[in-house]
C-alpha positions in Angstrom: 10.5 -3.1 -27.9 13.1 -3.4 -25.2 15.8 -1.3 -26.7 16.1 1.5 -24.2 15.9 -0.9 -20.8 19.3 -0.8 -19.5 19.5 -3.5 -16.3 22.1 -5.6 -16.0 20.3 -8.9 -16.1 16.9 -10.6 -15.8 16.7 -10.3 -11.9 15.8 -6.1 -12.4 18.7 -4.9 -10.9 18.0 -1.6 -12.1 21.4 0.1 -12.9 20.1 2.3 -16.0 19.8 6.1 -16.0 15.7 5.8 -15.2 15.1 3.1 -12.0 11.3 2.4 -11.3 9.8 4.2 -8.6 10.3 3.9 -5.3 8.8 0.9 -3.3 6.8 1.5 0.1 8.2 -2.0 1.1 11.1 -2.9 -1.4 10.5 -6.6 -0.5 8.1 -9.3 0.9 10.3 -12.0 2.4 10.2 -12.2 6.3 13.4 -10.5 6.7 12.2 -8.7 9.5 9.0 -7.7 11.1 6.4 -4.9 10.2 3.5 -3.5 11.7 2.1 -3.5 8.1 3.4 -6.7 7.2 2.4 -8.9 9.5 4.3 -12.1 9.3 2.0 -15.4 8.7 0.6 -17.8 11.5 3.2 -20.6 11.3 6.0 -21.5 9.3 3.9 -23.6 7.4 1.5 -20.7 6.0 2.5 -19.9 2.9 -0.3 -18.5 1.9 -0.7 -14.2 2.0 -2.3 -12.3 3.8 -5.0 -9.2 2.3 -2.6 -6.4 3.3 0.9 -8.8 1.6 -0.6 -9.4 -2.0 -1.6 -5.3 -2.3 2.2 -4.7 -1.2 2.9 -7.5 -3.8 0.3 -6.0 -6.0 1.6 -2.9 -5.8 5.2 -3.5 -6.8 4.6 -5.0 -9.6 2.3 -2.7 -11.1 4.7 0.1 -10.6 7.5 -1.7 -12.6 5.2 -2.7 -15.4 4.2 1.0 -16.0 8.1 2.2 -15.5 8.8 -0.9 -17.8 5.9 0.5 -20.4 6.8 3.9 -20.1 10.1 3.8 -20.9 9.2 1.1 -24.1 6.9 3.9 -25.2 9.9 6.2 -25.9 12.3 3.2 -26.9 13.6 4.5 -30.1 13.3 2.4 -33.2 15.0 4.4 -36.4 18.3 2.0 -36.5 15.5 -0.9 -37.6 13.5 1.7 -39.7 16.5 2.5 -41.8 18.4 -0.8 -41.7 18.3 -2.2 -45.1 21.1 -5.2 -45.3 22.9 -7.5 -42.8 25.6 -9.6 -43.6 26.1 -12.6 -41.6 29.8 -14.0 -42.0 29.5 -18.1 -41.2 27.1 -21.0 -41.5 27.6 -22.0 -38.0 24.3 -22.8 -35.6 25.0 -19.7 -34.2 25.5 -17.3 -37.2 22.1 -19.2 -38.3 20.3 -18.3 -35.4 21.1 -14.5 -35.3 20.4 -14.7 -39.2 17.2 -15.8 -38.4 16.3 -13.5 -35.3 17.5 -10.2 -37.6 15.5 -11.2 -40.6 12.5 -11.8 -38.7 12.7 -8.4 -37.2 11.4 -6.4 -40.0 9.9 -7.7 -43.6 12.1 -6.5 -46.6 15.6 -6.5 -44.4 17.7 -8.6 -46.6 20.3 -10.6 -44.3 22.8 -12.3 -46.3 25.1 -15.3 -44.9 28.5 -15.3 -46.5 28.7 -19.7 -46.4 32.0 -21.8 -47.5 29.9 -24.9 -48.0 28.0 -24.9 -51.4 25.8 -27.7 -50.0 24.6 -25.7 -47.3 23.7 -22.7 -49.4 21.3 -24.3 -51.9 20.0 -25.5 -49.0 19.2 -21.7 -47.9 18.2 -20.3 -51.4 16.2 -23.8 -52.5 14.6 -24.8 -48.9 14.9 -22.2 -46.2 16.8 -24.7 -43.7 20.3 -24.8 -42.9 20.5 -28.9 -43.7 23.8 -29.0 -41.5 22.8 -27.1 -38.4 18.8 -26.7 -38.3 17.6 -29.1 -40.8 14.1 -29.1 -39.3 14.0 -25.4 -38.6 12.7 -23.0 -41.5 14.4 -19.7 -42.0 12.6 -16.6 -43.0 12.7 -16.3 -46.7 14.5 -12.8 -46.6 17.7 -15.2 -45.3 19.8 -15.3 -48.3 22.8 -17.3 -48.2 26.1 -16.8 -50.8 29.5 -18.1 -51.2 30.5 -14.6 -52.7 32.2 -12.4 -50.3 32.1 -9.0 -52.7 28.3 -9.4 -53.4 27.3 -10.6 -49.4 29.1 -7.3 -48.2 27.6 -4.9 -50.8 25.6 -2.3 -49.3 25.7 -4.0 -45.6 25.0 -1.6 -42.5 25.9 -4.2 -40.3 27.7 -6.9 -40.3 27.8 -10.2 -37.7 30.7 -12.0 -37.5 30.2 -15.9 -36.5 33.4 -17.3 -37.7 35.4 -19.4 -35.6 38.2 -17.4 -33.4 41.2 -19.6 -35.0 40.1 -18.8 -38.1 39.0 -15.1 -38.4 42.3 -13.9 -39.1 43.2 -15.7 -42.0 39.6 -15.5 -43.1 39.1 -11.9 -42.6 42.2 -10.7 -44.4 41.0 -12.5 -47.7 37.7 -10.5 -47.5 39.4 -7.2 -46.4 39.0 -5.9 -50.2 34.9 -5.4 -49.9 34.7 -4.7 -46.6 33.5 -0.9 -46.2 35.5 1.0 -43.1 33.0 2.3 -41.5 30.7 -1.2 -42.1 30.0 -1.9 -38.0 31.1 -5.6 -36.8 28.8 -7.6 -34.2 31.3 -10.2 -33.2 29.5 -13.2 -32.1 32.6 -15.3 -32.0 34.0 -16.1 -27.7 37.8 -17.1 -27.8 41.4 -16.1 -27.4 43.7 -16.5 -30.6 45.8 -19.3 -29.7 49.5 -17.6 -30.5 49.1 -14.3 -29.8 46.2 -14.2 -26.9 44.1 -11.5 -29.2 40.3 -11.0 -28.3 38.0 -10.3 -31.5 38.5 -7.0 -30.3 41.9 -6.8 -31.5 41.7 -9.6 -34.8 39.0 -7.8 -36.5 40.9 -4.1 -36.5 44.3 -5.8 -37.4 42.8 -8.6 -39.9 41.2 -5.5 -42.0 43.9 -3.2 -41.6 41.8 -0.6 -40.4 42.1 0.3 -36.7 38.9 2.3 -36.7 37.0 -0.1 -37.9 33.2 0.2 -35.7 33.3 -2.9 -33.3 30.5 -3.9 -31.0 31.1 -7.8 -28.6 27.6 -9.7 -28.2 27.8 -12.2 -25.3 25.6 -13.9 -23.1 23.7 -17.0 -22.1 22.6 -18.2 -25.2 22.4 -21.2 -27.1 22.1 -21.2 -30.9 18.8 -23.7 -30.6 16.7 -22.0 -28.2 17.1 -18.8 -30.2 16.0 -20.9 -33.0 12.8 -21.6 -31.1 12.1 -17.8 -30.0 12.5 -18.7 -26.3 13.3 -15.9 -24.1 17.0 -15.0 -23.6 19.0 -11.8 -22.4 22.7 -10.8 -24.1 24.9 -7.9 -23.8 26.4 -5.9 -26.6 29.5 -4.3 -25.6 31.2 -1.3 -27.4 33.5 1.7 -26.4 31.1 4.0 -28.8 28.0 4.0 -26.8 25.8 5.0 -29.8 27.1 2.1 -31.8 26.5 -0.2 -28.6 22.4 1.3 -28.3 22.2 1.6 -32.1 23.0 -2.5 -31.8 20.9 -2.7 -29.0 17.8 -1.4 -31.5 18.4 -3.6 -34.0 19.0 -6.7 -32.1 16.2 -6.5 -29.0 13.0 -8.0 -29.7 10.1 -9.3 -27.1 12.3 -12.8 -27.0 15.5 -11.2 -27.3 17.0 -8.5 -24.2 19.8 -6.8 -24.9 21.7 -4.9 -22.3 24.9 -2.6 -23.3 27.6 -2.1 -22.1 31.3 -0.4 -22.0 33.4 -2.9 -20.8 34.4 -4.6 -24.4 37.2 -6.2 -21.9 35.4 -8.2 -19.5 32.3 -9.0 -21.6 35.2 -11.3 -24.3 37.7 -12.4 -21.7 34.4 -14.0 -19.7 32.8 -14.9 -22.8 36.5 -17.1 -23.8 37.4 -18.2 -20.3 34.2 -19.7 -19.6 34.5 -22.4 -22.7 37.4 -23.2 -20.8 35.5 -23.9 -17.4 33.0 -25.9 -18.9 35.8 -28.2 -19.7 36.2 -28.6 -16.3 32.6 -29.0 -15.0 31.9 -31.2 -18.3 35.1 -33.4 -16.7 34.0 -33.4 -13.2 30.8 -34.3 -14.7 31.9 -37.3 -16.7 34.1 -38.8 -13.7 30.8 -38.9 -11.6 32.3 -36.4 -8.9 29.1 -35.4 -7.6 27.3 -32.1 -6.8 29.5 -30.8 -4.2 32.5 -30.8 -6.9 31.0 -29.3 -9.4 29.8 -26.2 -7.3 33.5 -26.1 -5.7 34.9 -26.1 -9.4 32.8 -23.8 -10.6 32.7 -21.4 -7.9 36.5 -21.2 -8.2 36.8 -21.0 -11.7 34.4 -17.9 -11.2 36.9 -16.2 -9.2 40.0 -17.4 -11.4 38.1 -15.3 -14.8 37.2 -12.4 -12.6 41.5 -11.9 -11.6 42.4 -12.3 -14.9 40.0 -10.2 -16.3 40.4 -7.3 -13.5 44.0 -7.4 -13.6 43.8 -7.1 -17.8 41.4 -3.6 -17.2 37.9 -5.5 -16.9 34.9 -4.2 -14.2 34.3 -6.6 -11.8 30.5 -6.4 -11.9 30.9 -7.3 -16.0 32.4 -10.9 -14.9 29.3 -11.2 -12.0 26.8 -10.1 -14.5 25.2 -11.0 -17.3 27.9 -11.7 -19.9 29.7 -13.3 -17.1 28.3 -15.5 -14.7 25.2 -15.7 -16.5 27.0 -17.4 -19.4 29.3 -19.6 -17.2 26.2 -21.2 -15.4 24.3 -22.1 -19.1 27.9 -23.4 -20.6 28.7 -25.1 -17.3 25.6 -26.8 -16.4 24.0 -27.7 -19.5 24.3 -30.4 -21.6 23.8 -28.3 -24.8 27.2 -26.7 -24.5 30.0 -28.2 -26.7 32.9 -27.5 -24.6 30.9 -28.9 -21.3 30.7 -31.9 -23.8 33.9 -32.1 -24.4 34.9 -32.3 -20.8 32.4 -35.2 -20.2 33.9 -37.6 -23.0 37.3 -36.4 -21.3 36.3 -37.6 -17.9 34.6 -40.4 -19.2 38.3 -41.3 -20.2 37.8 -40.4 -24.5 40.9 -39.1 -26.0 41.0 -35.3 -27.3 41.8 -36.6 -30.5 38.5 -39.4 -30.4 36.1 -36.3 -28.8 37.2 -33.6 -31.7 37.0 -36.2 -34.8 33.8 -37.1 -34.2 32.0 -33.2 -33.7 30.8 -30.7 -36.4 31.3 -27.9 -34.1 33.9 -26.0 -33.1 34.4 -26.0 -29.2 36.3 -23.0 -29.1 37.5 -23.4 -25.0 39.8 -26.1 -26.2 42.3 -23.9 -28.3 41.5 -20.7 -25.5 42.7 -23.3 -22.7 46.2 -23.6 -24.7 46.0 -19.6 -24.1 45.4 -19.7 -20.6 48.9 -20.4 -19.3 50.5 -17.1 -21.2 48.2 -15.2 -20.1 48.3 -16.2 -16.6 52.4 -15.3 -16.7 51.7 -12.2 -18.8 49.8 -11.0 -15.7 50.8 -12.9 -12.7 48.3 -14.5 -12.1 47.5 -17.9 -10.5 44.7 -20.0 -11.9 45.3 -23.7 -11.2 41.9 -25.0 -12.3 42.1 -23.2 -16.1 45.7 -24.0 -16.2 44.8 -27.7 -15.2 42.0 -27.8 -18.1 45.2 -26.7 -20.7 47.4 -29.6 -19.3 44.8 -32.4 -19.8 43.9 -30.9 -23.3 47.9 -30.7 -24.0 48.1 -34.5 -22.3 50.5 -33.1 -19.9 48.2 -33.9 -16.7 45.1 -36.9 -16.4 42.1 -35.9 -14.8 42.5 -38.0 -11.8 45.5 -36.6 -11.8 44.2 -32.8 -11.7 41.5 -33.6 -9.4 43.9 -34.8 -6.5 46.3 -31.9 -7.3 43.3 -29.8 -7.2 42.5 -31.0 -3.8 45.8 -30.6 -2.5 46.4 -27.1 -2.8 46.6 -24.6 -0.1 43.6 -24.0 2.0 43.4 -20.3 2.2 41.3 -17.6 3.9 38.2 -16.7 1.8 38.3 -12.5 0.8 
């Protein structure tokens, strides 16, 4: 198991307390020239020499034994002694992470607290979630309920998957069988609309218990491919590290990487902000803007999260990792994101009110964009493409509109 590796993505950047040995020749590209790597004949020989695939050779094989060696110690009690997970929503999302828990260890019982009757027969009687995953079986120890009191019983963890606009309301009807010291997994990415809370602060205030154990889980990852077991990385962010590693055990798997980290800050404001740029590069998208656009857009709306987030406490290198721009580029430039879908059907020229009516998901970067201004003017900050995504949501601004205003700001010196 994974549980103890601690870089902060998939490229090995090795950040944790125990990097890999050190290389003889930290890399093979023809960056510059070396008696003992000789560079090849022509520009067209791609092929290595005898003396380039042992120094290739030999870099690999010392990170796969750092990479084994430190699995061998890789703890695994939180699993061992985990007995009940409650999953709070029936969303493709909640499902997913329902399934991946359950089918770490036989005999866990993970229960998914469900508002639709429909949908939990459909749990209990066929093992598929007929809404979201009607063609997907769930593990059998997946047991869905519409009873709050008897899903929390007992839980040592709980994930919450509700919907950010709701999770107050919905919380503070539960609050009764929740236990305090009963550790939430928020999988939920948005700002509260009104009062530009993170889960961070909702959960705490919603349960009336400020010490209530919270841990953020964000990445790049969509609720289908974890479905299908494909490989994908997230971060679990906490300001307890032993909940954050205790998460980490519980949730890592050989499909499933899960970094940690302390920045609970900049791991939610990236993971709400960049619903809201996908709007964007889902518009520029849909009005056929072209390639060159779309990196411009994106590349700015990079820098626009990072201000806000930095000025509002967060670590820069959370917003160009992982939980950052690793979850911007899959919303962004992938057609399986809702919000990215709602900003093509918006540049396509659909109206807000045609796109929502006819989606059973929740696209949460369209109520965070109506967020975006206040916090902006809370913290001085100036971020013209997120602001111009709230003003074509609000019908203030078209997105021809935005795209020539866009154009036409300043053109300032890159730092």
């Amino acid at each position: 198991m994974a549980a103890s590796l601690q870089p902060a993505c998939l490229d090995l950047h090795f950040s944790g307390k125990h990097p890999p040995p050190p290389l003889k020749h930290p890399t093979f590209l023809r960056c510059v020239s070396s008696p003992n790597f000789p560079e090849p004949d022509s520009l067209t020989d791609t092929n290595l020499t005898k003396d380039q695939r042992k120094v290739v050779r030999i870099a690999w094989e010392k990170i796969v034994r750092w990479s084994r060696s430190l699995r061998a110690k890789a703890k695994t009690d939180v699993l061992e002694r985990t007995r009940k997970v409650v999953v709070l929503g029936g969303g493709s999302f909640g499902t997913a992470m329902a399934a991946h828990v359950a089918g770490r260890k036989e005999g866990l019982e993970v229960n998914m607290l469900v508002r639709d009757s429909f949908v939990c027969e459909s749990i209990n009687n066929n093992h598929h979630n007929c809404k979201y995953f009607p063609e997907h079986k769930l593990p059998e120890n997946v047991i869905a309920t519409t009873d709050a009191k008897a899903a929390l019983l007992d839980a040592d963890y709980c994930l919450h998957a509700v919907p950010v606009q709701f999770s107050s309301v919905f919380l503070e009807g539960i609050s009764d069988y929740v236990d305090p010291g009963l550790p939430f997994i928020s999988l939920s990415k948005g700002l509260e609309l009104n009062t530009l809370r993170m889960m961070s602060q909702i959960i705490p205030t919603a349960l009336k218990n400020p010490r209530q154990p919270f841990v953020a889980l964000s990445g790049p990852s969509f609720a289908l491919e974890l479905m299908n077991n494909l490989p994908t990385a997230m971060v679990v962010a906490s300001k307890d590290k032993k909940l954050a590693n205790a998460v980490q055990q519980l949730l890592a798997s050989s499909y499933l990487r899960i970094n940690t980290s302390s920045d609970v800050t900049g791991v939610e404001i990236a993971g709400a902000l960049k619903n809201v740029l996908a709007i964007a590069a889902g518009i520029v998208d849909g009005m056929q803007l072209g390639n060159n656009s779309m990196a411009a857009l994106v590349s700015q709306g990079c820098s626009e999260i990072r201000w806000l987030a930095t000025k509002m406490g967060a670590k820069p290198t959370t917003i160009t990792g992982l939980s950052g721009t690793g979850d911007i580029m899959l919303t962004c430039f992938v057609n399986l994101s809702r919000n990215r879908t709602v900003g093509v059907r918006l540049g396509s020229g659909e109206t807000l009110d045609e796109i929502l009516s006819s989606m059973n998901q929740v696209a949460e970067g369209v109520a965070t964009a109506g967020a975006v201004i206040a916090l902006a003017q809370k913290y001085n900050v100036k971020l013209p493409v997120l602001t111009a995504v709230a003003k074509i949501i609000d019908n203030e601004l078209t997105p021809t509109k935005a795209v020539l205003e866009l154009m036409s700001l300043p053109q300032v010196e890159e730092v």
